[in-house]
Biopython code that builds the backbone (N, CA, C, O; Angstrom):
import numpy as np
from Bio.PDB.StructureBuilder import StructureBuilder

atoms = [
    (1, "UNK", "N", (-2.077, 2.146, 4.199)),
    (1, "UNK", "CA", (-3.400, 2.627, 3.861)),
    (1, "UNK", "C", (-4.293, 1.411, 3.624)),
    (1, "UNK", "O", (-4.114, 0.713, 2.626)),
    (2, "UNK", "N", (-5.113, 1.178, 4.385)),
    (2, "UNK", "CA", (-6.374, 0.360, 3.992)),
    (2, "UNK", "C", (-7.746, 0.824, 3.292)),
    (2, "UNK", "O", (-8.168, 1.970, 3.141)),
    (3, "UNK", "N", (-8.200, -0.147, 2.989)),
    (3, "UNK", "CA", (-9.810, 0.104, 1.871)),
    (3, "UNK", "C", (-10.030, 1.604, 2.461)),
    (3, "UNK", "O", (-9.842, 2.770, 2.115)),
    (4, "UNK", "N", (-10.416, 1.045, 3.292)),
    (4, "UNK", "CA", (-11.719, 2.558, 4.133)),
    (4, "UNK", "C", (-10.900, 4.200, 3.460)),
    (4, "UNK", "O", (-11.287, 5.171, 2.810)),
    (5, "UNK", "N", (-9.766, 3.797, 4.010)),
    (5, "UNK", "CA", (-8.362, 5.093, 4.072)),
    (5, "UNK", "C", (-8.583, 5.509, 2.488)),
    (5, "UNK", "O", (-8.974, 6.632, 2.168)),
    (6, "UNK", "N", (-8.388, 4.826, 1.865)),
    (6, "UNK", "CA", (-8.387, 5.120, 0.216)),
    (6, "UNK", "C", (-9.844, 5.302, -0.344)),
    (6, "UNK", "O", (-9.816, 5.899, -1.420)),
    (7, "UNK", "N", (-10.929, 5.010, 0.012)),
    (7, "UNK", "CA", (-12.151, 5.284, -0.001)),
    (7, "UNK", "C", (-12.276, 6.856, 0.282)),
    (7, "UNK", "O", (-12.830, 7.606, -0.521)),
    (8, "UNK", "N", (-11.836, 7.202, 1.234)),
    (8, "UNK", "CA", (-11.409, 8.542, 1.841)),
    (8, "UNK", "C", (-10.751, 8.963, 1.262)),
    (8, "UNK", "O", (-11.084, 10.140, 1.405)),
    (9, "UNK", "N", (-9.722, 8.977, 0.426)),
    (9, "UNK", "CA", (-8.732, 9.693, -0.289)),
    (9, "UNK", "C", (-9.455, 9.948, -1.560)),
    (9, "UNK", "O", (-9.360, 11.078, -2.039)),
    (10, "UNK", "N", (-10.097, 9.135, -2.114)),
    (10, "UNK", "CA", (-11.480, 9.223, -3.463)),
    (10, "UNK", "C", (-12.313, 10.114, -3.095)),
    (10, "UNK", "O", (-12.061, 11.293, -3.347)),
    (11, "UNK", "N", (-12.856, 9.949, -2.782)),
    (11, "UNK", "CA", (-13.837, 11.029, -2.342)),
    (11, "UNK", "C", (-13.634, 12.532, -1.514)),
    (11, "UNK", "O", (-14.399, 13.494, -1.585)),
    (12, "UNK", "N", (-12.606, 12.448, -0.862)),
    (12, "UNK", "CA", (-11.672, 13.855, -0.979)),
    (12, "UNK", "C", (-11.201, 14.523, -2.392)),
    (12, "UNK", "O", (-10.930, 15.700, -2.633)),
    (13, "UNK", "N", (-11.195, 13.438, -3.205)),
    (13, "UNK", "CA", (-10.241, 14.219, -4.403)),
    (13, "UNK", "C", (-10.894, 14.182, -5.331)),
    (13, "UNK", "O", (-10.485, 14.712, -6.364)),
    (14, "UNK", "N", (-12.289, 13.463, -5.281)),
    (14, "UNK", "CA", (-13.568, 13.507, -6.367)),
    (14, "UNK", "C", (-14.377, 14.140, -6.294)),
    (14, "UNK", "O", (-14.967, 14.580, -7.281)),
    (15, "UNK", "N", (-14.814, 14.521, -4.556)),
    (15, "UNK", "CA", (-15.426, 14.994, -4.142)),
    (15, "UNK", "C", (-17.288, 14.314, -4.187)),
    (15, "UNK", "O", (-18.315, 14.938, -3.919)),
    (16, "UNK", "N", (-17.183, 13.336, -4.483)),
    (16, "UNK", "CA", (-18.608, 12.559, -4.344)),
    (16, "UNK", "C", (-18.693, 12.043, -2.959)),
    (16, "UNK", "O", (-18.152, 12.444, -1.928)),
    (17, "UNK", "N", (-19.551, 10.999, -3.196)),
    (17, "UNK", "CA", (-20.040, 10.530, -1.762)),
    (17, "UNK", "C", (-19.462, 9.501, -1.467)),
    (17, "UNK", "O", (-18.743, 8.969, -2.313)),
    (18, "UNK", "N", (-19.599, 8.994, -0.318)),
    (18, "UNK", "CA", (-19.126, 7.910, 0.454)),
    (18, "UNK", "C", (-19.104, 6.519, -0.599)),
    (18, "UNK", "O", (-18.167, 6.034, -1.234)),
    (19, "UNK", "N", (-20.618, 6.087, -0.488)),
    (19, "UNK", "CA", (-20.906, 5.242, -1.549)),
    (19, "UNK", "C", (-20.540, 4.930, -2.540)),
    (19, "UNK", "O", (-20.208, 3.756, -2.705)),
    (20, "UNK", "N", (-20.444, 6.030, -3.773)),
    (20, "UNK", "CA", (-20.207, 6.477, -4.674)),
    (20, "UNK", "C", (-18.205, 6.208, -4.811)),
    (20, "UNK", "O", (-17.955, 5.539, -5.813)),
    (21, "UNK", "N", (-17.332, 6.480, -4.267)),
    (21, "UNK", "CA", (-16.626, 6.190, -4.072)),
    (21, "UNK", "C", (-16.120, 5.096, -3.817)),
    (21, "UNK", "O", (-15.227, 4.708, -4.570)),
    (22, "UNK", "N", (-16.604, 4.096, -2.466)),
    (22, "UNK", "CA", (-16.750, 2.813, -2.694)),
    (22, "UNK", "C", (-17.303, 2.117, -3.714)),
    (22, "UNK", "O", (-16.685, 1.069, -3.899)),
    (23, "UNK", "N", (-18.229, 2.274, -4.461)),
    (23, "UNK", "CA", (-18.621, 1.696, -5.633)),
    (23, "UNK", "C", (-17.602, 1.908, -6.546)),
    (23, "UNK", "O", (-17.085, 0.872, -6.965)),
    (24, "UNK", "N", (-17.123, 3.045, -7.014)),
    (24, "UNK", "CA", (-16.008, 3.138, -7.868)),
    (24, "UNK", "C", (-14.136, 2.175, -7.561)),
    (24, "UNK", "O", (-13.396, 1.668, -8.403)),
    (25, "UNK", "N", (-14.030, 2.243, -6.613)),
    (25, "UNK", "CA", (-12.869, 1.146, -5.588)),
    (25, "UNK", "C", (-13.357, -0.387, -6.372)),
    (25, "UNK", "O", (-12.632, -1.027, -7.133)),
    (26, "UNK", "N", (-14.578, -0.712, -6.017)),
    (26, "UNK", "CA", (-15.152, -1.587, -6.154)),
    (26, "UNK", "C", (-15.219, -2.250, -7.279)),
    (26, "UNK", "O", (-14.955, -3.426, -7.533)),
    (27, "UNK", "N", (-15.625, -1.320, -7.983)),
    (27, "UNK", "CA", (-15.351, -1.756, -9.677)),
    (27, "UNK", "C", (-13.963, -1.788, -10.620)),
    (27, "UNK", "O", (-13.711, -2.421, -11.645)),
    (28, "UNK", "N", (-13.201, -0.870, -9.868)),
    (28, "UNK", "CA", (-12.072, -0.666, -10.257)),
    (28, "UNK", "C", (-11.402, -2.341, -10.032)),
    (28, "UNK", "O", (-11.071, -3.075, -10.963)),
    (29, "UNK", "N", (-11.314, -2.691, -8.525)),
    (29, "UNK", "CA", (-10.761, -3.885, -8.171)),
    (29, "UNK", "C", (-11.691, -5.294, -9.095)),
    (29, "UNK", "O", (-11.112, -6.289, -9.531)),
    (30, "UNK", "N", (-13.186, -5.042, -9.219)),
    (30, "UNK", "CA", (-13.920, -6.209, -10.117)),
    (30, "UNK", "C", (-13.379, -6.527, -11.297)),
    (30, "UNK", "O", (-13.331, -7.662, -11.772)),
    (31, "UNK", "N", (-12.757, -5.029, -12.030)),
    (31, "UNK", "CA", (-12.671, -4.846, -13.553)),
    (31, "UNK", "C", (-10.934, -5.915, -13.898)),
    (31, "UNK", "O", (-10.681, -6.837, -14.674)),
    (32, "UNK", "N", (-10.195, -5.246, -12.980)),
    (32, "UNK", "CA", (-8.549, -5.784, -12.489)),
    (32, "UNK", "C", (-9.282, -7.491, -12.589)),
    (32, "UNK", "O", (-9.098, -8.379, -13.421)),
    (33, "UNK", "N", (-9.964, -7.452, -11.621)),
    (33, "UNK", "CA", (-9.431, -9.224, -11.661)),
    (33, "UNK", "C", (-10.186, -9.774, -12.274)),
    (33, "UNK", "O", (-9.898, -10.971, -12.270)),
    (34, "UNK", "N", (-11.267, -9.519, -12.981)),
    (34, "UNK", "CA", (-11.720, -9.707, -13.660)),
    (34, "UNK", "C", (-10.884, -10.101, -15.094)),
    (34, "UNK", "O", (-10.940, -11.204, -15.637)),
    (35, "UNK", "N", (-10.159, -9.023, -15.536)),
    (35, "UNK", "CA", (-9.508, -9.748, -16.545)),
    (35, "UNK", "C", (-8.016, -10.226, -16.403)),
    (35, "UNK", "O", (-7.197, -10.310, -17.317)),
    (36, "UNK", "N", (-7.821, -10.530, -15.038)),
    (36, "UNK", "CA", (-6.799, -11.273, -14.909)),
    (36, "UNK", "C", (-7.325, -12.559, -15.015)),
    (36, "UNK", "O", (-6.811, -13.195, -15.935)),
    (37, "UNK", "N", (-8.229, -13.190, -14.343)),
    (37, "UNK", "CA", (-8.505, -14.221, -14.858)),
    (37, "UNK", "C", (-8.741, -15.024, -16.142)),
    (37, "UNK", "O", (-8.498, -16.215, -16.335)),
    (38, "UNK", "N", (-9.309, -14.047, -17.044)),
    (38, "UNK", "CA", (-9.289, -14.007, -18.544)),
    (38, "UNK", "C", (-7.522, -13.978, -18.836)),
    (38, "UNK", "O", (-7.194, -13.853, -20.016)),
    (39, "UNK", "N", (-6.664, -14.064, -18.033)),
    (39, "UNK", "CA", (-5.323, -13.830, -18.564)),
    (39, "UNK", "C", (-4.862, -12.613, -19.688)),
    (39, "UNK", "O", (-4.007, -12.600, -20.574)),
    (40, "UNK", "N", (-5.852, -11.607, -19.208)),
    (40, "UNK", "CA", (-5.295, -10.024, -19.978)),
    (40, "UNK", "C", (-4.688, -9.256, -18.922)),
    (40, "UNK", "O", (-5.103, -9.360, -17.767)),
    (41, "UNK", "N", (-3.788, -8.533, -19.214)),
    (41, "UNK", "CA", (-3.344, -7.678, -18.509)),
    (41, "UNK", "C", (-3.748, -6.178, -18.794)),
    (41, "UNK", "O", (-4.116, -5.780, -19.899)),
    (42, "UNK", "N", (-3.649, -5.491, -17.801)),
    (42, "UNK", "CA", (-4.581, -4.205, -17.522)),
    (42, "UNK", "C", (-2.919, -3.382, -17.224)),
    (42, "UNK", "O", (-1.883, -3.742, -16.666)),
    (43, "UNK", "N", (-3.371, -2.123, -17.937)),
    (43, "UNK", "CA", (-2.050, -1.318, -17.589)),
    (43, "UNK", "C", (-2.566, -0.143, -17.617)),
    (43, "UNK", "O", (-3.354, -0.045, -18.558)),
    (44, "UNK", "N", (-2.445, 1.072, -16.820)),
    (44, "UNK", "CA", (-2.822, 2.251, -16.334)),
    (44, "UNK", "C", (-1.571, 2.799, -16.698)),
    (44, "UNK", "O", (-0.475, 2.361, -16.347)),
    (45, "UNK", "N", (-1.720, 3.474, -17.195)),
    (45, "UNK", "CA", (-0.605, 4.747, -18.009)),
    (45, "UNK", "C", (-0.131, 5.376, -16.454)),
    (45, "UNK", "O", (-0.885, 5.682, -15.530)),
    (46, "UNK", "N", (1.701, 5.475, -16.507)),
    (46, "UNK", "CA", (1.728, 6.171, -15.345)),
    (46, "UNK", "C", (1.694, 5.287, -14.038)),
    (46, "UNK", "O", (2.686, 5.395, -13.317)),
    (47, "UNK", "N", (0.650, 4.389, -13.611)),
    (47, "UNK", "CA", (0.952, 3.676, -12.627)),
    (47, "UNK", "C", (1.219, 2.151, -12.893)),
    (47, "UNK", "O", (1.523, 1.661, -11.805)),
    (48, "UNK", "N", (1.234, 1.260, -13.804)),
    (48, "UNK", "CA", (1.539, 0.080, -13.864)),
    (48, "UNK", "C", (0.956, -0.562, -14.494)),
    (48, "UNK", "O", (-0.039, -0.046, -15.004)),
    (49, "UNK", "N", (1.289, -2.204, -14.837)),
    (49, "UNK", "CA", (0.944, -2.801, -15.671)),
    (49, "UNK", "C", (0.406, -4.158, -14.240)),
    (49, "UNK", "O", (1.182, -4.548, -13.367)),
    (50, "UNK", "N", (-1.028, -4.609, -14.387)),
    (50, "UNK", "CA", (-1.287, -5.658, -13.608)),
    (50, "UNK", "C", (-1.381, -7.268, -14.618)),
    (50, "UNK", "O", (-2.338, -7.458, -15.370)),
    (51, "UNK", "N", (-0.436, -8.129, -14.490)),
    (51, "UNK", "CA", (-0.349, -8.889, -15.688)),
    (51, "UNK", "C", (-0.615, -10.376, -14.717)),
    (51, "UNK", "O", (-1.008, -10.221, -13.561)),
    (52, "UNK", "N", (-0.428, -11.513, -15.146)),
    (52, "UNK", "CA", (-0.654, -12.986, -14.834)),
    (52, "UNK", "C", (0.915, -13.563, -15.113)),
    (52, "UNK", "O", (1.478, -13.630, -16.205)),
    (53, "UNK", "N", (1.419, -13.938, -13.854)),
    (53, "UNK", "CA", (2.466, -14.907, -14.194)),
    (53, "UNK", "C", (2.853, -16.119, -13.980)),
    (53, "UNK", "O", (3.092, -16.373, -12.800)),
    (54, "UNK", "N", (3.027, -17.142, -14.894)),
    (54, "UNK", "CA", (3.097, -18.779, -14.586)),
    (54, "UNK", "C", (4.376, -19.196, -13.553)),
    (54, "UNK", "O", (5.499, -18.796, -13.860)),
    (55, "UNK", "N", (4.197, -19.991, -12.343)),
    (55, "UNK", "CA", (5.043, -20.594, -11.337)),
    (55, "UNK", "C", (5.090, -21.850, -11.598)),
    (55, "UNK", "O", (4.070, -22.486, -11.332)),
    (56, "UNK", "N", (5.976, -22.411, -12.045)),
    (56, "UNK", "CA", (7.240, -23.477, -12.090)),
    (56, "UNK", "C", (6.350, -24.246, -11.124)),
    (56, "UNK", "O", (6.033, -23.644, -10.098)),
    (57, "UNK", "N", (5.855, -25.604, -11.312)),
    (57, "UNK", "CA", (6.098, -26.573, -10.070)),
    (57, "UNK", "C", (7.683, -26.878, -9.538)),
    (57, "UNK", "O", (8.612, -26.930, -10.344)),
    (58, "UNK", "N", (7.900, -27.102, -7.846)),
    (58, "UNK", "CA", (8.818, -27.102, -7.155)),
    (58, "UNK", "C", (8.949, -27.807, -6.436)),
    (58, "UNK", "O", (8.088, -28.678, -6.310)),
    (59, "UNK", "N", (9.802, -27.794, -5.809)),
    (59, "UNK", "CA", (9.822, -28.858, -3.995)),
    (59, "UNK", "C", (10.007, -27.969, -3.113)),
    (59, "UNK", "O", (10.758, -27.027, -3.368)),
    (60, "UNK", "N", (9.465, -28.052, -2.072)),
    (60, "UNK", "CA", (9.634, -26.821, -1.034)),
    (60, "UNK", "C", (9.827, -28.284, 0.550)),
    (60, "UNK", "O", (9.965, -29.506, 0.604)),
    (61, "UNK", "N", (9.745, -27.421, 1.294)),
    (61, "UNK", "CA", (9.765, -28.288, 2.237)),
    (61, "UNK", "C", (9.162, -27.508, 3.822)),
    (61, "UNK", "O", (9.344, -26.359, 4.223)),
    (62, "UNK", "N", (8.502, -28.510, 4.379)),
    (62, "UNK", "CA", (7.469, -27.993, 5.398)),
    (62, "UNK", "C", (8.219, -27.324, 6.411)),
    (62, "UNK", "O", (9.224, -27.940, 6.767)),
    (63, "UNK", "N", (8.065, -26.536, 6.816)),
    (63, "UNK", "CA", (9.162, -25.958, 8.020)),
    (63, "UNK", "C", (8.745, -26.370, 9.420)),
    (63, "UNK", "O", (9.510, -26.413, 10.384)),
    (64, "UNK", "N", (7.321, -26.701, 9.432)),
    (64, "UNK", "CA", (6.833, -27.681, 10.572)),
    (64, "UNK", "C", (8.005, -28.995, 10.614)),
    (64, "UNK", "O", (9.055, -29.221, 11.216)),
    (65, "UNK", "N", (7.351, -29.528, 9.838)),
    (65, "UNK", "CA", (8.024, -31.225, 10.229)),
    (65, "UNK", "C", (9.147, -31.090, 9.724)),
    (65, "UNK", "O", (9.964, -31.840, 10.259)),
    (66, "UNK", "N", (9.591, -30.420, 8.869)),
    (66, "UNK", "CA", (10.924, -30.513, 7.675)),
    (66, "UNK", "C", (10.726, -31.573, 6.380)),
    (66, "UNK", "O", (11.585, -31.819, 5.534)),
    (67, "UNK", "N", (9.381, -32.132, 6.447)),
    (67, "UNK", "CA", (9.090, -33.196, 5.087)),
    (67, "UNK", "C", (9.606, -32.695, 3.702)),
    (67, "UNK", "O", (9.872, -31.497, 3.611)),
    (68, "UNK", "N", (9.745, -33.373, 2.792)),
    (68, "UNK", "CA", (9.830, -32.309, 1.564)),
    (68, "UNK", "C", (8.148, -32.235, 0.774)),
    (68, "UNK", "O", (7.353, -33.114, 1.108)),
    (69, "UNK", "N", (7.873, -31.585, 0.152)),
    (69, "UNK", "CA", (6.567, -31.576, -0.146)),
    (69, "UNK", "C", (6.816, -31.044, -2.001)),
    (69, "UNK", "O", (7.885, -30.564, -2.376)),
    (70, "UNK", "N", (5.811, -31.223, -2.794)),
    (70, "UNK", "CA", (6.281, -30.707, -3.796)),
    (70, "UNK", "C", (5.076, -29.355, -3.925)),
    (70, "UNK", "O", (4.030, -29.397, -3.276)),
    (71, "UNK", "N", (5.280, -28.656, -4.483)),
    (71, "UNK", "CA", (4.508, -27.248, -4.571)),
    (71, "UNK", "C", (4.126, -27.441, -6.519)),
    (71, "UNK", "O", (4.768, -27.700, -7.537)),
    (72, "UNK", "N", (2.553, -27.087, -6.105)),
    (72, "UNK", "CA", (2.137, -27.574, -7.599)),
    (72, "UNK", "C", (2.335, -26.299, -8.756)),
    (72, "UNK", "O", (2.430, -25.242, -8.132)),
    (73, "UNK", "N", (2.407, -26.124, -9.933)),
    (73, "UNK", "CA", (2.485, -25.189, -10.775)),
    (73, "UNK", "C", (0.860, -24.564, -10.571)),
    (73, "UNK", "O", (-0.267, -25.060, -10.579)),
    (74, "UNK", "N", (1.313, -23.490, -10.428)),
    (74, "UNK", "CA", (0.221, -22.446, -10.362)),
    (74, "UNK", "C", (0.340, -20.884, -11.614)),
    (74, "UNK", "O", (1.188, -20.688, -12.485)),
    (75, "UNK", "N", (-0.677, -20.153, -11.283)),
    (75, "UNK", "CA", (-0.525, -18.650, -12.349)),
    (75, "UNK", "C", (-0.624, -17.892, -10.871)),
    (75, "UNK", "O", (-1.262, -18.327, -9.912)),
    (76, "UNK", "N", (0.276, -16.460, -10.907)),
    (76, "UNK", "CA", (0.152, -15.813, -9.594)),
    (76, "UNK", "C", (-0.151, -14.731, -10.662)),
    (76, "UNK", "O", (-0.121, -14.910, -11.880)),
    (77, "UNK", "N", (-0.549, -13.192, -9.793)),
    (77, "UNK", "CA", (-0.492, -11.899, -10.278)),
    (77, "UNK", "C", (0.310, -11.613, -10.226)),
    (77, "UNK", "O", (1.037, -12.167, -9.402)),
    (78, "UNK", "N", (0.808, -10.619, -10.972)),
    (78, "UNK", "CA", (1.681, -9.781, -11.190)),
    (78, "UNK", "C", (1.473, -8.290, -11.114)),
    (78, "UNK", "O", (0.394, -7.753, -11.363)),
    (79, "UNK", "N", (2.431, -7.733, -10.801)),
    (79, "UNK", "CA", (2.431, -6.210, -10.997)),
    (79, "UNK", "C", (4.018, -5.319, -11.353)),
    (79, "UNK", "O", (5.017, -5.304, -10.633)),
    (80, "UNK", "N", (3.857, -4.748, -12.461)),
    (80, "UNK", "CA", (5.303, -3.717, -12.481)),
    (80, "UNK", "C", (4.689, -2.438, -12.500)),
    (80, "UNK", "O", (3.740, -2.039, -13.175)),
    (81, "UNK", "N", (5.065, -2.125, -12.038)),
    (81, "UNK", "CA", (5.152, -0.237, -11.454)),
    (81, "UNK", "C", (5.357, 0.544, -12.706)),
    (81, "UNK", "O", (6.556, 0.620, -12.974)),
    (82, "UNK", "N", (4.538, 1.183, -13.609)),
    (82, "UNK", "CA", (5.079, 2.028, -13.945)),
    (82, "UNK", "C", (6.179, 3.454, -13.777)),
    (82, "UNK", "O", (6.358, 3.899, -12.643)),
    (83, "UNK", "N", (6.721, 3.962, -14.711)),
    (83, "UNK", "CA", (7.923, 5.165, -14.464)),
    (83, "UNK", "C", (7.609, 6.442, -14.047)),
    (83, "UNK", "O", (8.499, 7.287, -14.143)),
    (84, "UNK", "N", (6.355, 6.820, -13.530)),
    (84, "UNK", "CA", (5.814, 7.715, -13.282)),
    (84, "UNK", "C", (5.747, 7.432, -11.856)),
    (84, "UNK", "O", (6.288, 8.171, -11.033)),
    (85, "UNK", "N", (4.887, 6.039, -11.434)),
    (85, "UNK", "CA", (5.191, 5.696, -9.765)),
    (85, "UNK", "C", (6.144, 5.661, -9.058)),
    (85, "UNK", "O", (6.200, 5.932, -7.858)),
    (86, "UNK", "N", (7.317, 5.178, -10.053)),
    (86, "UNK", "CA", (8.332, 5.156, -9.454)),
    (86, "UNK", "C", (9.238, 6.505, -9.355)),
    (86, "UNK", "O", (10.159, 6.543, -8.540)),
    (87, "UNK", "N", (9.008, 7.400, -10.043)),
    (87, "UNK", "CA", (9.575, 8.811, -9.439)),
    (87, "UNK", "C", (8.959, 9.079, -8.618)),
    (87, "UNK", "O", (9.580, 9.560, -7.670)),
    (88, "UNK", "N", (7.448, 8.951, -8.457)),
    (88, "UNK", "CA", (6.579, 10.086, -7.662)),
    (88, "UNK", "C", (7.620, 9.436, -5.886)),
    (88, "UNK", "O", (8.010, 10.147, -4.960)),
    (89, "UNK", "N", (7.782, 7.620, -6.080)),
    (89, "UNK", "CA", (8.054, 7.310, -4.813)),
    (89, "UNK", "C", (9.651, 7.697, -4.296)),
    (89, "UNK", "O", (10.108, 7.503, -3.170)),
    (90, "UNK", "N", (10.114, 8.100, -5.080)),
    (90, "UNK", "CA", (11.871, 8.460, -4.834)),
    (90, "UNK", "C", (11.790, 9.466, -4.311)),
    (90, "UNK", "O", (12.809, 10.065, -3.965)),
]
sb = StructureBuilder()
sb.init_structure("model")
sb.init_model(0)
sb.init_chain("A")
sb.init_seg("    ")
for serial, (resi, resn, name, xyz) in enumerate(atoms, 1):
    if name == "N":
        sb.init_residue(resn, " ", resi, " ")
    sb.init_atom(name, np.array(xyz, "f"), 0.0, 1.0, " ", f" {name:<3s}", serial, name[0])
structure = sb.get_structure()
């Protein structure tokens, strides 16, 4: 399912408008990363918890040349599924 597809699935099941729907997608995704960057995590009852997680600097190595390279410590997103998603998907 892409944007558009789920835009469509909102507004089937909200029954508003096109727009209106995209604007809501829209804010939904602003609000999420929005305070991921603030390093809060956002959790929706039922579907999951969207949290920030710290990556280890590493050595990786180029699969082009085979060099070794080192990979710098970074923060990635996170996501765990709430117990409700995960029945609905079984």
């Amino acid at each position: 399912m892409n944007k558009d597809q789920l835009i469509e699935a909102i507004i089937a099941k909200s029954g508003s408008s096109k727009k209106e729907g995209a604007d809501a997608l829209d804010a939904m995704v602003a609000a999420v990363t929005g305070a991921l960057k603030k390093n809060d995590k956002v959790a929706i009852a039922g579907f999951g918890v969207f949290s920030v997680s710290k990556r280890a600097a590493r050595s990786g190595v180029n699969p082009k040349t085979g060099a070794k390279i080192q990979i710098p410590a970074m923060k990635v997103p996170k996501f765990k599924a709430g117990k409700a998603l995960k029945e609905a998907v079984r």
